[in-house]
C-alpha positions as CSV (number, residue, x, y, z in Angstrom):
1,X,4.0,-26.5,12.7
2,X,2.6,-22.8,12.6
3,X,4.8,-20.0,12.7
4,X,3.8,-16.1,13.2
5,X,5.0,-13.2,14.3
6,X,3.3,-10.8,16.6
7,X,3.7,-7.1,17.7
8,X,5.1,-6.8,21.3
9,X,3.1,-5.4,24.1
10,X,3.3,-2.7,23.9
11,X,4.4,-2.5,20.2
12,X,8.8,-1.4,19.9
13,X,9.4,-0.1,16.0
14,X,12.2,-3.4,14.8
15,X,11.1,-5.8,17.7
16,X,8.4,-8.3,17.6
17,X,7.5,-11.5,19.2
18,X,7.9,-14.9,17.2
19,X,5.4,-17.8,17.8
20,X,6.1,-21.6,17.0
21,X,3.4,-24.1,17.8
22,X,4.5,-27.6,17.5
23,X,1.7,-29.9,16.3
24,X,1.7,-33.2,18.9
25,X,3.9,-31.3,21.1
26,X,3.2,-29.2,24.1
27,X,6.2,-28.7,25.6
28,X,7.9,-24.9,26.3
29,X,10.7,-24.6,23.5
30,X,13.6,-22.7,25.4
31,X,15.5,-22.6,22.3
32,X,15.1,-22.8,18.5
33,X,16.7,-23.0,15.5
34,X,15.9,-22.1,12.2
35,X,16.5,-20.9,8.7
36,X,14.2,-18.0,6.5
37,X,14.3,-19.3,3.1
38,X,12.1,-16.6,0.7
39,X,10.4,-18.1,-3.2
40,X,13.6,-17.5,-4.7
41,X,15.3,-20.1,-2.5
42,X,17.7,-17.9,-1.0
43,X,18.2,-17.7,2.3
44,X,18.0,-14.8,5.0
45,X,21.2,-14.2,6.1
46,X,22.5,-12.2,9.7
47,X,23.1,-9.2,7.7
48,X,19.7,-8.9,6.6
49,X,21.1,-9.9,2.9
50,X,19.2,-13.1,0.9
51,X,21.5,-15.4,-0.3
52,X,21.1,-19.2,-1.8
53,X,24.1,-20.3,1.8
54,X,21.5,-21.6,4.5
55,X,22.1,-19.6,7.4
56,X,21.0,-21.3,10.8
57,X,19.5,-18.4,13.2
58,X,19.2,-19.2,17.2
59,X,16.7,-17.7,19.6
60,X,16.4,-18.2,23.5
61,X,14.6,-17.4,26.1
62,X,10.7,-19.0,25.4
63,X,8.2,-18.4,27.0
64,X,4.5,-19.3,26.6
65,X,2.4,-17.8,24.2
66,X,-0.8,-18.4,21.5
67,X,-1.0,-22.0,23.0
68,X,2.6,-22.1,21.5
69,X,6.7,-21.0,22.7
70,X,7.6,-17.3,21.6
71,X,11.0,-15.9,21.3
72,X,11.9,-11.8,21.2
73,X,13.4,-11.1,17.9
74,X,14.7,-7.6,16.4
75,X,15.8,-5.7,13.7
76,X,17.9,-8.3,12.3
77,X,15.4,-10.2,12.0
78,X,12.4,-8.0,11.3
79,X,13.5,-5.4,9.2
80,X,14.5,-7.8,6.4
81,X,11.6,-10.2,7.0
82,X,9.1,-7.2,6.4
83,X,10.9,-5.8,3.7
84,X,10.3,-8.8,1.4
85,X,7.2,-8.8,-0.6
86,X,8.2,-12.1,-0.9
87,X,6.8,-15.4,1.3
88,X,8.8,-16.9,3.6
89,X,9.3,-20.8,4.6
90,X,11.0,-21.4,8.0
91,X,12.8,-24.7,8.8
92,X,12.7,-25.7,12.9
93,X,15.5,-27.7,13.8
94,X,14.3,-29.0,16.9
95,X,16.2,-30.5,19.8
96,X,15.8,-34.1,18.8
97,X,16.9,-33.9,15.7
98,X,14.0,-33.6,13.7
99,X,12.9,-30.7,11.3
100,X,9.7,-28.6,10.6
101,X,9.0,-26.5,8.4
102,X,6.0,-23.6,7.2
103,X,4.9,-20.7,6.1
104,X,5.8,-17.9,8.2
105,X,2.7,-15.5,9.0
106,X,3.2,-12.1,9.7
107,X,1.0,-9.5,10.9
108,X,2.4,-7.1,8.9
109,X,-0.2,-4.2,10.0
110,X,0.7,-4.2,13.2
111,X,4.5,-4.7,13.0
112,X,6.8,-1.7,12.4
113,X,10.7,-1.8,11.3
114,X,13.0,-0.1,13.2
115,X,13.1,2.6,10.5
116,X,9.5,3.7,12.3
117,X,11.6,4.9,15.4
118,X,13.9,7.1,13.6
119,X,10.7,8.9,11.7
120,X,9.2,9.7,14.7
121,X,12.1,11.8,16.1
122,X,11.6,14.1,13.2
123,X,8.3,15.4,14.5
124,X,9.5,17.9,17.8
125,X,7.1,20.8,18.2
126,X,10.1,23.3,19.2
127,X,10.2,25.2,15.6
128,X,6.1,26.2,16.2
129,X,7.0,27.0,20.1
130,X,9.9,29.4,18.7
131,X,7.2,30.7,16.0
132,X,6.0,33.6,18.3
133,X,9.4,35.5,18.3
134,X,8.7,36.7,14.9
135,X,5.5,38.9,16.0
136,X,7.8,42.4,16.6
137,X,6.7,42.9,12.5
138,X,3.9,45.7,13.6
139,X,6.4,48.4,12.6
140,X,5.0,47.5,9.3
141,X,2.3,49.3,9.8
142,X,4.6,52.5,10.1
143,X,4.9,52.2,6.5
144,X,1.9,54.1,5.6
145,X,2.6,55.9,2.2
146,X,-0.9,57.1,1.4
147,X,1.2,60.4,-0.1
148,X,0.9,58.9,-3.5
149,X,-2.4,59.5,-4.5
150,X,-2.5,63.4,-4.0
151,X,-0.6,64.3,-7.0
152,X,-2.8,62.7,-8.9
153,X,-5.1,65.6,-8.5
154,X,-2.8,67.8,-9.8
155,X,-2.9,67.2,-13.7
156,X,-7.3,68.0,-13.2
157,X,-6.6,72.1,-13.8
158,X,-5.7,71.2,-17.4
159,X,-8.6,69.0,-18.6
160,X,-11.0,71.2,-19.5
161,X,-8.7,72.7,-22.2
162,X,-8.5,69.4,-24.1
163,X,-12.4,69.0,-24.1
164,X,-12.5,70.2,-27.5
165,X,-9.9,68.8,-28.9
166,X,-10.7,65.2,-28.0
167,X,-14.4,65.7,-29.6
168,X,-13.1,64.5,-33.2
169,X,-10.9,61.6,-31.2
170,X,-14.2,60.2,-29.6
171,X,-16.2,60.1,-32.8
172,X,-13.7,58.2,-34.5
173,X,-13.1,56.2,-31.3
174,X,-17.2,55.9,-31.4
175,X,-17.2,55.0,-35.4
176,X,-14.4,52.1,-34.7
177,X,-16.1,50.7,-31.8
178,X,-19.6,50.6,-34.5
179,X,-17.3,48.8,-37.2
180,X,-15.8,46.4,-34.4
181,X,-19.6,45.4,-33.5
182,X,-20.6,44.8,-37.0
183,X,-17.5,42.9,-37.4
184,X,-18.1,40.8,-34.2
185,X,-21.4,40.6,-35.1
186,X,-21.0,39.0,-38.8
187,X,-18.0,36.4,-37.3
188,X,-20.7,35.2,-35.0
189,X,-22.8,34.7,-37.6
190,X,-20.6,31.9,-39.4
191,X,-19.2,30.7,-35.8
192,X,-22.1,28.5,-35.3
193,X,-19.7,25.9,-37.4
194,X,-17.2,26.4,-34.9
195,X,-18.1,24.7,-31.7
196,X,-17.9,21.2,-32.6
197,X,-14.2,21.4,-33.3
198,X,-14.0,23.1,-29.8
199,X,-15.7,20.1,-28.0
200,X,-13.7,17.8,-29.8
201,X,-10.8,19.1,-27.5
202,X,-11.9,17.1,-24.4
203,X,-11.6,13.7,-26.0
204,X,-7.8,13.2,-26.0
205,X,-8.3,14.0,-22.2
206,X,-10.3,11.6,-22.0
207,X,-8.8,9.4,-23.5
208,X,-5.7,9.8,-21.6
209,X,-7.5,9.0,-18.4
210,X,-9.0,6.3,-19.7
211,X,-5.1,5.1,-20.1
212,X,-4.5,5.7,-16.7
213,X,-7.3,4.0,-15.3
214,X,-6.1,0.5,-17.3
215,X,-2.7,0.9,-16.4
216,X,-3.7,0.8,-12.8
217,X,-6.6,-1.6,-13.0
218,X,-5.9,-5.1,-11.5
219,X,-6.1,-7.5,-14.1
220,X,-3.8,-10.3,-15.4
221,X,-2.7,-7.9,-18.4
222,X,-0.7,-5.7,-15.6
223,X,0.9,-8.3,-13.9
224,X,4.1,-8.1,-16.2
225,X,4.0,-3.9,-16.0
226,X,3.9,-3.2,-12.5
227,X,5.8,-4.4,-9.0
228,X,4.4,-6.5,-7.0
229,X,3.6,-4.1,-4.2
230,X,1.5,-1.7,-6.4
231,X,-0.4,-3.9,-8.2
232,X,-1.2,-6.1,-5.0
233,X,-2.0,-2.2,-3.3
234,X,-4.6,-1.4,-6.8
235,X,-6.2,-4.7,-6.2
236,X,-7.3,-3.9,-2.5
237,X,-8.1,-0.3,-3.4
238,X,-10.8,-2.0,-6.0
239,X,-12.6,-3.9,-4.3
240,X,-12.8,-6.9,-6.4
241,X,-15.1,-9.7,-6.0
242,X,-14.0,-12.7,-4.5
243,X,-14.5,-14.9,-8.3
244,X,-12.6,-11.9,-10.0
245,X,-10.3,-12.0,-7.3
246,X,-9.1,-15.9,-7.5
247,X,-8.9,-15.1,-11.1
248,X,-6.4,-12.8,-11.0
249,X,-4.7,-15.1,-8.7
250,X,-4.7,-18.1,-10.8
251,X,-3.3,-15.5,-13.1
252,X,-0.3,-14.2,-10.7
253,X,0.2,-18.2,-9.8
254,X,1.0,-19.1,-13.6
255,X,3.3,-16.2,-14.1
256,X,5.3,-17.4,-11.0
257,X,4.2,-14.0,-9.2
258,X,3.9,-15.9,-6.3
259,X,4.3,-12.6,-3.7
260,X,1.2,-11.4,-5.4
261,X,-0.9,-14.6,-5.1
262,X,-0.1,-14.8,-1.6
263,X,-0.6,-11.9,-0.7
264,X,-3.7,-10.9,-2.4
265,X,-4.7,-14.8,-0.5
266,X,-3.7,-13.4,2.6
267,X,-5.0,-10.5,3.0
268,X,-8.6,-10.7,1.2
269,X,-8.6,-14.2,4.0
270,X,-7.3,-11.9,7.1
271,X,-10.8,-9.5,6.1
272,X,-12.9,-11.9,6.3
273,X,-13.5,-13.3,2.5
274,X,-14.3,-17.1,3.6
275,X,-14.3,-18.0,-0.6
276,X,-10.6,-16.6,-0.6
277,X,-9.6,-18.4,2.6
278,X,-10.9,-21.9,1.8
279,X,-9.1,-21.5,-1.3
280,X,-6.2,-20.6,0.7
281,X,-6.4,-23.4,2.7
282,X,-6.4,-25.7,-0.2
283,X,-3.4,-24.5,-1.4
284,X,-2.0,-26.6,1.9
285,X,-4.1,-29.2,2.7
286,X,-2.8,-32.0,1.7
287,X,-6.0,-34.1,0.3
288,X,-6.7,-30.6,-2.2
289,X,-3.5,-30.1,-2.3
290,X,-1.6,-29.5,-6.8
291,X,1.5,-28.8,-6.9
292,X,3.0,-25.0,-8.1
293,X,5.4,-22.7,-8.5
294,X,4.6,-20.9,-5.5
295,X,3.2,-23.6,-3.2
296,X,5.5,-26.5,-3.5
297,X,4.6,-28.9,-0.5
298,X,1.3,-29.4,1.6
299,X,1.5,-28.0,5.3
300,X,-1.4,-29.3,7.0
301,X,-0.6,-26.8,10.0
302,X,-0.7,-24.1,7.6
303,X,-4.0,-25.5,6.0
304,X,-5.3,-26.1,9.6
305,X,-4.6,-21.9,10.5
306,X,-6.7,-20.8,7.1
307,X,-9.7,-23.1,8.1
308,X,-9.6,-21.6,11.0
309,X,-9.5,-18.0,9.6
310,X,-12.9,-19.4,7.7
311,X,-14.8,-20.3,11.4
312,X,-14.1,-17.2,13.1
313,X,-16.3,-15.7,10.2
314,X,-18.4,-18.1,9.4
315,X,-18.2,-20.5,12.6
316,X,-20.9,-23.0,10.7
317,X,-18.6,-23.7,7.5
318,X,-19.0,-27.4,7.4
319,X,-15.8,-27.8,5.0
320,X,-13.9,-25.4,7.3
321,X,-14.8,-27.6,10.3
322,X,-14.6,-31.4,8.4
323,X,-11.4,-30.2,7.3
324,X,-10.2,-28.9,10.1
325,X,-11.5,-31.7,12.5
326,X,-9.1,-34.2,10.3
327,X,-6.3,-32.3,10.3
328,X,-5.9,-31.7,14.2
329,X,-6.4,-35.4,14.5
């Protein structure tokens, strides 16, 4: 079974079209049932609540789509579903009885919650038409109090009586100034010992970005310090290579982050990284397939989707195209 859900064409903020593709079957599914179970193993419930009561959810109206059945779903469904950093498992009850389950896909950069529509009616242009009213200010410019300056002028017919008596004032004025330059002159003399303590100032700044700069890097020692969301957003922004990458995977897997270990997989897969995708795929498949925290049962349909994610990349992956000859078989 493979399970993903699509924007709608044209794309609707809160609504979004959900794919199911039975494997052996290629029948239209009018109907389907199904629970949303997240890695806690609580269940997605109508309120857009998780809780550990399964919840059964029915959607009608399929049509064909993706080689598979889609169904419209909305906000109740969406908002919730891309609100969780977490992974979701969905359980098809189908009509004769029988049960399939997988990882639900989303293509989370395309899909928006119906929180998007509300932003947008925020952004009206009628406060920058209305803008132009303000222009009668010219009468500023009626203002003009260049008066201020003439009196100035006034006070000139009495300086030439104090030019004598400031003669003493600007010889002791001329004698301080000489004292002050000596002075100056001796302190920078002995300053030449005082630089280094100056350019000992930057180091605590540097050192304090140096702090920032770990407590944002992605590594295994940040795991524990930061949600999952940032430190999965500081691992794209770096740029890691794909060995460094699966490290700090492995690392996420063993502290049961399993959010961040699938979706660093998923989206470092999505862009192209065939390394990260083949390892993906082996979390599934069920011949490479160990045992986790936060991949508990093989899904060869699952599997079968990341192969394919490797071929349209690399379309002569030989493992990509053994395994994923075997499990369409």
């Amino acid at each position: 079974m493979l399970a993903k859900i699509f924007p709608c064409d044209p794309a609707e903020p809160g609504y979004a079209q959900l794919m199911v593709r039975l494997r052996g079957q290629d029948a239209l599914l009018p109907t389907l049932n199904f629970t949303l179970c997240n890695n806690e193993q609580n269940y997605l419930q109508p309120n857009g609540s998780w809780s550990p009561a399964p919840h059964m959810f029915t959607v009608t109206g399929g049509y064909p789509f993706e080689k598979g059945s889609a169904f419209r779903i909305g906000p109740d469904l969406l908002d919730p579903l891309l609100a969780s950093a977490s992974q979701v498992q969905i359980q098809g009850q189908l009509a004769s009885g029988e049960s399939r389950s997988t990882t639900l896909q989303l293509v989370r950069d395309a899909l928006f919650s119906s929180d998007a529509r509300g932003q947008t009616a925020h952004y009206g242009g009628s406060s920058v038409v209305d803008a132009p009213t303000a222009t009668p200010e010219p009468a500023v410019v009626t203002e003009p109090e260049p008066a201020p300056p003439e009196p100035i002028h006034a006070p000139t017919t009495s300086r030439p009586k104090r030019n004598n008596s400031l003669v003493p004032i600007i010889v002791a004025i001329l004698l301080v100034l000489l004292i002050a330059a000596g002075a100056l002159w001796w302190f920078m003399g002995r300053g030449n010992a005082t630089p280094p303590a100056a350019e000992k100032q930057p180091e605590p700044q540097a050192t304090t970005a140096n702090a920032q700069t770990s407590a944002s890097e992605c590594s295994p020692a940040n795991l524990a310090s930061q949600n999952e969301l940032d430190f999965v957003q500081n691992c794209v922004q770096q740029k890691l290579d794909s060995d460094k990458l699966l490290t700090i995977i492995q690392a996420a897997k063993d502290a049961k982050k399993c959010g961040v270990a699938q979706r660093l997989y998923a989206h470092s897969a999505q862009a192209g990284d065939t390394k990260i995708a083949l390892a993906y795929a082996g979390e599934y498949d069920p011949q490479d397939y160990k045992s986790s925290e936060c991949f508990k049962t093989p899904d060869a349909d699952t599997a079968a989707y990341w192969y394919d994610t490797v071929l349209q990349t690399d379309p002569e992956n030989q493992k990509a195209k053994q395994r994923l000859a075997e499990l369409r078989k």
